[in-house]
PADRENGU-281664 format. One record per residue: x, y, z of N, C-alpha, C in turn; chain. Coordinates in steps of 0.001 Angstrom, whole numbers. Layout:
N
(doba (X Y Z) (X Y Z) (X Y Z) A)
...
//
This chain:
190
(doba (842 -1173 0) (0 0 0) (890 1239 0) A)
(doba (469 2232 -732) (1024 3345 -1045) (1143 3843 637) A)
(doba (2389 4471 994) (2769 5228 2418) (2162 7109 2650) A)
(doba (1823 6663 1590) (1327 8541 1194) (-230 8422 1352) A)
(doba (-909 6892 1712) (-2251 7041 1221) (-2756 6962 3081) A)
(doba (-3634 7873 2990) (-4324 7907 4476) (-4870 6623 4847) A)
(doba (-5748 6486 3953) (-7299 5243 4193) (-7321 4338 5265) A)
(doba (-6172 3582 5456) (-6316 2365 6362) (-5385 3548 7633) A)
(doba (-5134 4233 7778) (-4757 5101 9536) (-5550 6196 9798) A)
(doba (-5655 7230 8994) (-6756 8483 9909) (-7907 8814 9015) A)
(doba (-8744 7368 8378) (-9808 7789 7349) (-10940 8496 7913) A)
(doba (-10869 7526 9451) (-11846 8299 10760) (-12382 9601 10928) A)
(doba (-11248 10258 10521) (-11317 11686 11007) (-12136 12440 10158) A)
(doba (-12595 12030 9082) (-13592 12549 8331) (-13149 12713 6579) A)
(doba (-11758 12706 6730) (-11405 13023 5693) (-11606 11820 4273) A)
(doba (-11839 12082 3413) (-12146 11038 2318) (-10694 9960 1627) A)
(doba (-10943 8617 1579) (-9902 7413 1095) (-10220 7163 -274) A)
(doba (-11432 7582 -886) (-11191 7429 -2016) (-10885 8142 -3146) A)
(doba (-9316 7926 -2812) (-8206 8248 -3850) (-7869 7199 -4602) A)
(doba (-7590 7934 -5855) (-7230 6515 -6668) (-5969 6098 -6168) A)
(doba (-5341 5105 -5990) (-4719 3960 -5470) (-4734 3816 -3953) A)
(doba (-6205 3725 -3607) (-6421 3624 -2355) (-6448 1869 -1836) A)
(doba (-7509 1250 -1531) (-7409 -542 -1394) (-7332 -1041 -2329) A)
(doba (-6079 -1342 -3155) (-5833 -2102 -4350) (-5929 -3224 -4266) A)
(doba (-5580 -4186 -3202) (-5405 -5198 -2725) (-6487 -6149 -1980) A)
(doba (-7667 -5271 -1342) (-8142 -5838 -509) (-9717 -5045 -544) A)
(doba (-10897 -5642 -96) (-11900 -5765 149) (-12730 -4449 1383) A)
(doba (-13167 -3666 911) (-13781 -3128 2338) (-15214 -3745 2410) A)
(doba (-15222 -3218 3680) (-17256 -4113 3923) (-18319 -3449 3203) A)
(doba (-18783 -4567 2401) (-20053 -4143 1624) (-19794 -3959 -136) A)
(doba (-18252 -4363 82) (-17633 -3750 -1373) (-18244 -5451 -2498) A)
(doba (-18466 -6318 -1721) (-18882 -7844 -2429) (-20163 -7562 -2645) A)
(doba (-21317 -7457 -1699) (-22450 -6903 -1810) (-23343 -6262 -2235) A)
(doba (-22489 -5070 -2549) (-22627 -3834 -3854) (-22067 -4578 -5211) A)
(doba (-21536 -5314 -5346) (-20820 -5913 -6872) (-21927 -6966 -7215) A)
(doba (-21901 -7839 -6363) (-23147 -8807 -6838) (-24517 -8424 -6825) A)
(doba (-25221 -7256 -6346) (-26055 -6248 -6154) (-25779 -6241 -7961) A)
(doba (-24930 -5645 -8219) (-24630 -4730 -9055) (-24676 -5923 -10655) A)
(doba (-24334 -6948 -10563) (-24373 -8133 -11566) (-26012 -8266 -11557) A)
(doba (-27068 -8585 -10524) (-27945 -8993 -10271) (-29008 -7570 -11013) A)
(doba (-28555 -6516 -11152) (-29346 -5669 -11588) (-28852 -5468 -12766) A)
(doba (-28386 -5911 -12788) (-27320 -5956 -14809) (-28171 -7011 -16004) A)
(doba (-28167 -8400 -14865) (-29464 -9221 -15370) (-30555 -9266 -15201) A)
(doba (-31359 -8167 -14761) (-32969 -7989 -14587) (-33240 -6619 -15826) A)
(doba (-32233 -6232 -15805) (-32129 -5469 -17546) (-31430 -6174 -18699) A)
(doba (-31234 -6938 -18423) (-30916 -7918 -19494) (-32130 -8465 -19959) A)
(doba (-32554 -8877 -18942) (-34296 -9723 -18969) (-35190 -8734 -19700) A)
(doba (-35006 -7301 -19032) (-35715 -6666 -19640) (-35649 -5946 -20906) A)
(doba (-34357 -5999 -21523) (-34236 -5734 -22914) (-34842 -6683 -23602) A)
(doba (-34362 -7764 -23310) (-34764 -8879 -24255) (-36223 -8653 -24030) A)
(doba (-36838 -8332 -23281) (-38736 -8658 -23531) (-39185 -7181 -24524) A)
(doba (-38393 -6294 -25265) (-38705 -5414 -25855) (-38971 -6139 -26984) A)
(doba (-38285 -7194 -27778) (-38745 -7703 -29164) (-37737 -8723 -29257) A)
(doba (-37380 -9525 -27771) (-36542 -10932 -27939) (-35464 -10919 -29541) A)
(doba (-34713 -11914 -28978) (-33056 -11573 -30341) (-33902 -12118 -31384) A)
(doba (-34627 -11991 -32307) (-35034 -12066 -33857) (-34031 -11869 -34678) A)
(doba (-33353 -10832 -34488) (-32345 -10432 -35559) (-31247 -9368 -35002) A)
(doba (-30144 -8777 -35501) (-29362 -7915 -35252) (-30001 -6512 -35447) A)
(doba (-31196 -6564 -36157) (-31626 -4986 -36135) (-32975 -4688 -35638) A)
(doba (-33457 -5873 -34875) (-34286 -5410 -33849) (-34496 -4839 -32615) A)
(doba (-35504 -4078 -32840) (-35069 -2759 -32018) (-34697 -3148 -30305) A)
(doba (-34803 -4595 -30149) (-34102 -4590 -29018) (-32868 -5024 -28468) A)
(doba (-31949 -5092 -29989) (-30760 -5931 -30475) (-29621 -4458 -29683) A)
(doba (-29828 -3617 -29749) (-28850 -2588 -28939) (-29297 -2770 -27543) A)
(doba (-30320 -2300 -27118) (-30451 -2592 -25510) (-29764 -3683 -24556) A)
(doba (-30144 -4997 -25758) (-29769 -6485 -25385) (-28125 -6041 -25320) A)
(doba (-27494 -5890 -26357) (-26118 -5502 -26359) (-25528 -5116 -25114) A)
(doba (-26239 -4091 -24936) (-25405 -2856 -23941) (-25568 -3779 -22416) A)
(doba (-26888 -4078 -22409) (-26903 -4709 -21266) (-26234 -6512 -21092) A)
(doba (-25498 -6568 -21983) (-24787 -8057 -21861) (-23709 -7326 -21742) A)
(doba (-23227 -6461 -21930) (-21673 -5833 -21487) (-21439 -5354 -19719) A)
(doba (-22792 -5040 -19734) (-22962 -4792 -18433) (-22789 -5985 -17260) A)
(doba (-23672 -7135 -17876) (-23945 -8062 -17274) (-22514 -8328 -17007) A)
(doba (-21868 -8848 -18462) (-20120 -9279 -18119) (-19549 -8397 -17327) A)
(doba (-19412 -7284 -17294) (-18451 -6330 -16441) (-18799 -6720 -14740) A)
(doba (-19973 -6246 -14965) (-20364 -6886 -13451) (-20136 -7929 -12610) A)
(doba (-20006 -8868 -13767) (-19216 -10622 -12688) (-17920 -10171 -12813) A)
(doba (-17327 -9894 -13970) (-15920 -9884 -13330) (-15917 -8789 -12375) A)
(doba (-15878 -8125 -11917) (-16151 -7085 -11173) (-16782 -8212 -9913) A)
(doba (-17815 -8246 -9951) (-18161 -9358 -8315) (-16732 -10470 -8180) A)
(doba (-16764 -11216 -9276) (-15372 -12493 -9359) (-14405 -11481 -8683) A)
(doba (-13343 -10298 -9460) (-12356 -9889 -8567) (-12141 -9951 -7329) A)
(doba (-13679 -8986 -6994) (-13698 -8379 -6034) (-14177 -9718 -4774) A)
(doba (-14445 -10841 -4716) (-14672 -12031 -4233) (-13035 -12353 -3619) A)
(doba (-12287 -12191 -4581) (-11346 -12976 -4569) (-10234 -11966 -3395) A)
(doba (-10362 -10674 -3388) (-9571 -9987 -2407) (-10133 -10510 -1232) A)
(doba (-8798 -10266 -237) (-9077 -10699 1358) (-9815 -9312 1549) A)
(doba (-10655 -9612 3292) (-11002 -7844 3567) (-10292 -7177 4511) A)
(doba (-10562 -5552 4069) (-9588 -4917 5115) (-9951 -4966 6455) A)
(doba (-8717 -4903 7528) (-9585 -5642 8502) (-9547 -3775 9504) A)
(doba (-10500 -4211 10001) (-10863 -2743 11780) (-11403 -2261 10783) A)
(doba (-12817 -2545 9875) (-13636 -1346 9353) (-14792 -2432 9237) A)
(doba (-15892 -1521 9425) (-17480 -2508 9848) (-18271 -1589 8582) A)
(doba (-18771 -1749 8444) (-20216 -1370 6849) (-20970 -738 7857) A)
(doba (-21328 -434 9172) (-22220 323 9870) (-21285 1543 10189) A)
(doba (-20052 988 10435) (-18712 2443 11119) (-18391 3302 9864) A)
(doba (-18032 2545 8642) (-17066 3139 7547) (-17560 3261 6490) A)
(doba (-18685 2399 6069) (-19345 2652 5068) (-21020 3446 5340) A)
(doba (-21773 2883 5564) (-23080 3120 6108) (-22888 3320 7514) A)
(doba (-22786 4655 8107) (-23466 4929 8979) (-24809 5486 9607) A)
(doba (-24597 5448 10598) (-26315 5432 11321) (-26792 6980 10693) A)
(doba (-25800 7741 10635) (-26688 9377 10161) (-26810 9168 8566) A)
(doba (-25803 8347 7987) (-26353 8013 6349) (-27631 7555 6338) A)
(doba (-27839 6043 7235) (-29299 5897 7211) (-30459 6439 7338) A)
(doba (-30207 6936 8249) (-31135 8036 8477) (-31993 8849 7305) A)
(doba (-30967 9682 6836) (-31083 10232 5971) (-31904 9793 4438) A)
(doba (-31087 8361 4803) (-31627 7321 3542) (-33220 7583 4015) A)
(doba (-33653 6781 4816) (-35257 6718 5331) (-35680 8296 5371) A)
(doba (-35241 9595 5461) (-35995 10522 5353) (-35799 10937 3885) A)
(doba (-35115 10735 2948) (-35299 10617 1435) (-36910 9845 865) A)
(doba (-36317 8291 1569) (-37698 7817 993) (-39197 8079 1471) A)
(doba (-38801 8954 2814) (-40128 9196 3201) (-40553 10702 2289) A)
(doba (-39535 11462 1856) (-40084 12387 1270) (-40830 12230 -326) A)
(doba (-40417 11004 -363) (-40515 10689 -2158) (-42017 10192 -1926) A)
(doba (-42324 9031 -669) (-43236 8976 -727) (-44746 9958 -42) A)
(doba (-44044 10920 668) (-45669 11794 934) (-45479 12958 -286) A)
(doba (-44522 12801 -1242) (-44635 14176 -2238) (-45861 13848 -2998) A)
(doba (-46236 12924 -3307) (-47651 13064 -3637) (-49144 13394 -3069) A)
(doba (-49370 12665 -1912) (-50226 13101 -1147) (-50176 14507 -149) A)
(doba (-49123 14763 276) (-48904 15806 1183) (-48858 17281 86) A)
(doba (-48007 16977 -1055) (-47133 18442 -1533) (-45738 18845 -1086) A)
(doba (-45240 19203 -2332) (-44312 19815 -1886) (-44044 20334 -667) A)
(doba (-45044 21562 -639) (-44547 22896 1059) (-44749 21563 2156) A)
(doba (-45252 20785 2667) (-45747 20168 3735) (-44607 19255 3682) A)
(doba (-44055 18915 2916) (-43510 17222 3018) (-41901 18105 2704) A)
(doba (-41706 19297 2271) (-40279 20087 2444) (-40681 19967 3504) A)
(doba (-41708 20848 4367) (-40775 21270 5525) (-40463 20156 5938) A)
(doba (-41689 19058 6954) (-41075 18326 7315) (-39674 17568 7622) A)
(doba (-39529 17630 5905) (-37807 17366 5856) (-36752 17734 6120) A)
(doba (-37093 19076 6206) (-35887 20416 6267) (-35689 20690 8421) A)
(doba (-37220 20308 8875) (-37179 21244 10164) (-36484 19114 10601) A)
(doba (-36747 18184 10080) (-36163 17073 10726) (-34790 17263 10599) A)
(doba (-34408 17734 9474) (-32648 17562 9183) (-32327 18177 10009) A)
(doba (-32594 19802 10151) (-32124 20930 10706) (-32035 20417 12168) A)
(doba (-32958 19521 12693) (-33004 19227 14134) (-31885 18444 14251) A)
(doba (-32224 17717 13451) (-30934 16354 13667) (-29447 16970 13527) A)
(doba (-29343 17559 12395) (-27953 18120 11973) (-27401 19296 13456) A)
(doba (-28453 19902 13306) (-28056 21026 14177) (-27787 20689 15672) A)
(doba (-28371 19948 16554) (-28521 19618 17592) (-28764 20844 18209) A)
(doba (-29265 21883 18009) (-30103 22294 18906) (-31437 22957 18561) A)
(doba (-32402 23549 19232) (-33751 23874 20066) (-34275 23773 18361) A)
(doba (-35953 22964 18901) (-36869 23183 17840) (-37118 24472 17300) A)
(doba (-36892 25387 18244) (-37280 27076 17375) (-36692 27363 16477) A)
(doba (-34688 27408 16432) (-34061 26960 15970) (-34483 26273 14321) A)
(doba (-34374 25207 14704) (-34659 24177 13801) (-35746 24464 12448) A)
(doba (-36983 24767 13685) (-38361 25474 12762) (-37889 26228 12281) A)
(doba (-37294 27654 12310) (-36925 28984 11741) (-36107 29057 10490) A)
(doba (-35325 28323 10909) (-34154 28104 9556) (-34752 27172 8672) A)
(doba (-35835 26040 9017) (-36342 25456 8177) (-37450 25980 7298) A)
(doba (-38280 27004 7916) (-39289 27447 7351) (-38800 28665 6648) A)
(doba (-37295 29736 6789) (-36698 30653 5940) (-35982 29889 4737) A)
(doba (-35675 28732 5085) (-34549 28199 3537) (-35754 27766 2735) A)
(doba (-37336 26915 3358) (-38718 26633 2604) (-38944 27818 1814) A)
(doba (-39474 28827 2431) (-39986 30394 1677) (-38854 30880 736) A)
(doba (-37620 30804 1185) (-36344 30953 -281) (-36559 30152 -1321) A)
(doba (-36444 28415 -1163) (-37031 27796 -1899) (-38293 27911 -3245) A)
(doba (-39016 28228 -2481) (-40397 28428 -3115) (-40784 29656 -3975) A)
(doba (-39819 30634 -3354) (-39907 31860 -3987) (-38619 31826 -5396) A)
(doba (-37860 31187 -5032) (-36983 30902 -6274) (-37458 29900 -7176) A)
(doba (-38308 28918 -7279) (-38715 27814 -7966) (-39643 28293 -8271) A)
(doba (-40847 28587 -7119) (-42182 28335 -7739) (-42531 30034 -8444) A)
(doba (-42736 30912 -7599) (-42156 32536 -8323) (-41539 32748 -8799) A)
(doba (-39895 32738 -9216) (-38995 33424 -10162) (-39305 32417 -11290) A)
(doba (-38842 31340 -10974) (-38343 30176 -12172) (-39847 29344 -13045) A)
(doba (-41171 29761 -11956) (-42548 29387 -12071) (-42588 27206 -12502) A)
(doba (-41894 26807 -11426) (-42047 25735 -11436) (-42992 25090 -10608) A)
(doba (-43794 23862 -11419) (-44887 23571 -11005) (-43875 22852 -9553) A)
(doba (-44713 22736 -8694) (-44558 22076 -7480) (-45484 21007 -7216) A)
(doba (-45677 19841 -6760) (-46463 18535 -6115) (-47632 19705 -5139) A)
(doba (-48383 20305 -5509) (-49621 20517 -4598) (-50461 20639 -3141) A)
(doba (-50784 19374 -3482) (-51377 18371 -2111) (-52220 19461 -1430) A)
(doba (-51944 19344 -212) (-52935 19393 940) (-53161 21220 725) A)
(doba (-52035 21781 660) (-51951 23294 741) (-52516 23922 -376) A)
(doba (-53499 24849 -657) (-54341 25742 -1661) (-53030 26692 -2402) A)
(doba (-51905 26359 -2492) (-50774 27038 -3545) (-51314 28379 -4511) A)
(doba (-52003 27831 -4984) (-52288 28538 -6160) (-53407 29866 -5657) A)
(doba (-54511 29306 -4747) (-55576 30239 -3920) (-54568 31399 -3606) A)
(doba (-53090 30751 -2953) (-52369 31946 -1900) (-51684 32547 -3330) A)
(doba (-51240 32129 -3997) (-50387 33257 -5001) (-51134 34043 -5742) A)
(doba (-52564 33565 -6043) (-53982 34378 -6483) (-54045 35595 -5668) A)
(doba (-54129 35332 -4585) (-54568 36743 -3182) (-53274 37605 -3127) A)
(doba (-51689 37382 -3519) (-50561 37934 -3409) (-50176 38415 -4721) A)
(doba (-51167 38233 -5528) (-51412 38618 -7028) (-52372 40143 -6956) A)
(doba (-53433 39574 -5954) (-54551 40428 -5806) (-54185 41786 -5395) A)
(doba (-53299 41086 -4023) (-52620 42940 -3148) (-51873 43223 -4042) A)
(doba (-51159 42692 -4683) (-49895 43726 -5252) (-50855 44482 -6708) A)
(doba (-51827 44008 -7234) (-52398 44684 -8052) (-53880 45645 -7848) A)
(doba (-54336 45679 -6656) (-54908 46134 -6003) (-56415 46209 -5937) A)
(doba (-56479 44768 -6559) (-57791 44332 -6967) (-58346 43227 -5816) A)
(doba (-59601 42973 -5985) (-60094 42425 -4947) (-60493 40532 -5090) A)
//
């Protein structure tokens, strides 16, 4: 291992190991997992090219898809095969070094936002997200938390949905009622 490369002594400290010629040799946790992950979704698009118009011929239209995704497929085993075959590095856990508990986290408040952006809306299911991070990240007071979450929301909204006039997910909140009435005062109609 390169003597210049941090990774295996002070990766801890926050600073980033992946440099190129970082574990040449050896395995970190989760690095097998993610590869055969990674073969296994190589052949469920394989599967699924082929059901566009099965190999008939070289110029059916699903004869490139099929292609691309059999290159994939191959790269991917060798890629799992290599990566099988390294020993692993040892004093690093997939919960400490790779996935940690505030990555997860994060993971589950991603998917919770993906899933109430439909029913909730945008404004409701931002904040949520923003005054949870802000709590979590920040470690301190809900006022705190609320304030900065509900000033970076109203920046948000006023740059997307006012300047840039991007539609937003709806939901629960009358959006359009309130920019109608902030339409109304500034033009002085009723």
């Amino acid at each position: 291992m390169d003597p210049e490369f941090r990774g295996d002594i002070d990766h801890h400290d926050g600073t980033s190991d992946a440099t190129p010629g970082g574990y040449t040799q050896k395995r970190r946790p989760g690095e097998l997992g993610f590869a055969i992950f990674l073969a296994l979704a190589s052949l469920g698009l394989l599967y699924s090219a082929y059901g566009i118009s099965g190999f008939d011929a070289l110029s059916s239209p699903g004869s490139v898809p099929m292609a691309t995704t059999l290159v994939m497929v191959v790269s991917a085993l060798v890629v799992a095969v290599r990566t099988a075959k390294l020993p692993k590095v040892s004093g690093e856990t997939l919960s400490k070094d790779i996935l940690p508990v505030m990555v997860m986290i994060f993971v589950g408040f991603l998917i919770a936002f993906g899933a109430l952006l439909k029913p909730l809306g945008f404004l409701p299911t931002a904040a949520l997200f923003l005054v949870a991070s802000f709590k979590l990240l920040s470690r301190k007071g809900w006022g705190y938390s609320v304030t900065v979450a509900f000033a970076s929301l109203l920046i948000i909204w006023l740059v997307f949905r006012i300047a840039f006039t991007v539609l937003l997910p709806a939901g629960i909140v009358p959006e359009a009622e309130f920019i109608q009435i902030f339409r109304n005062l500034l033009s002085g109609t009723d």
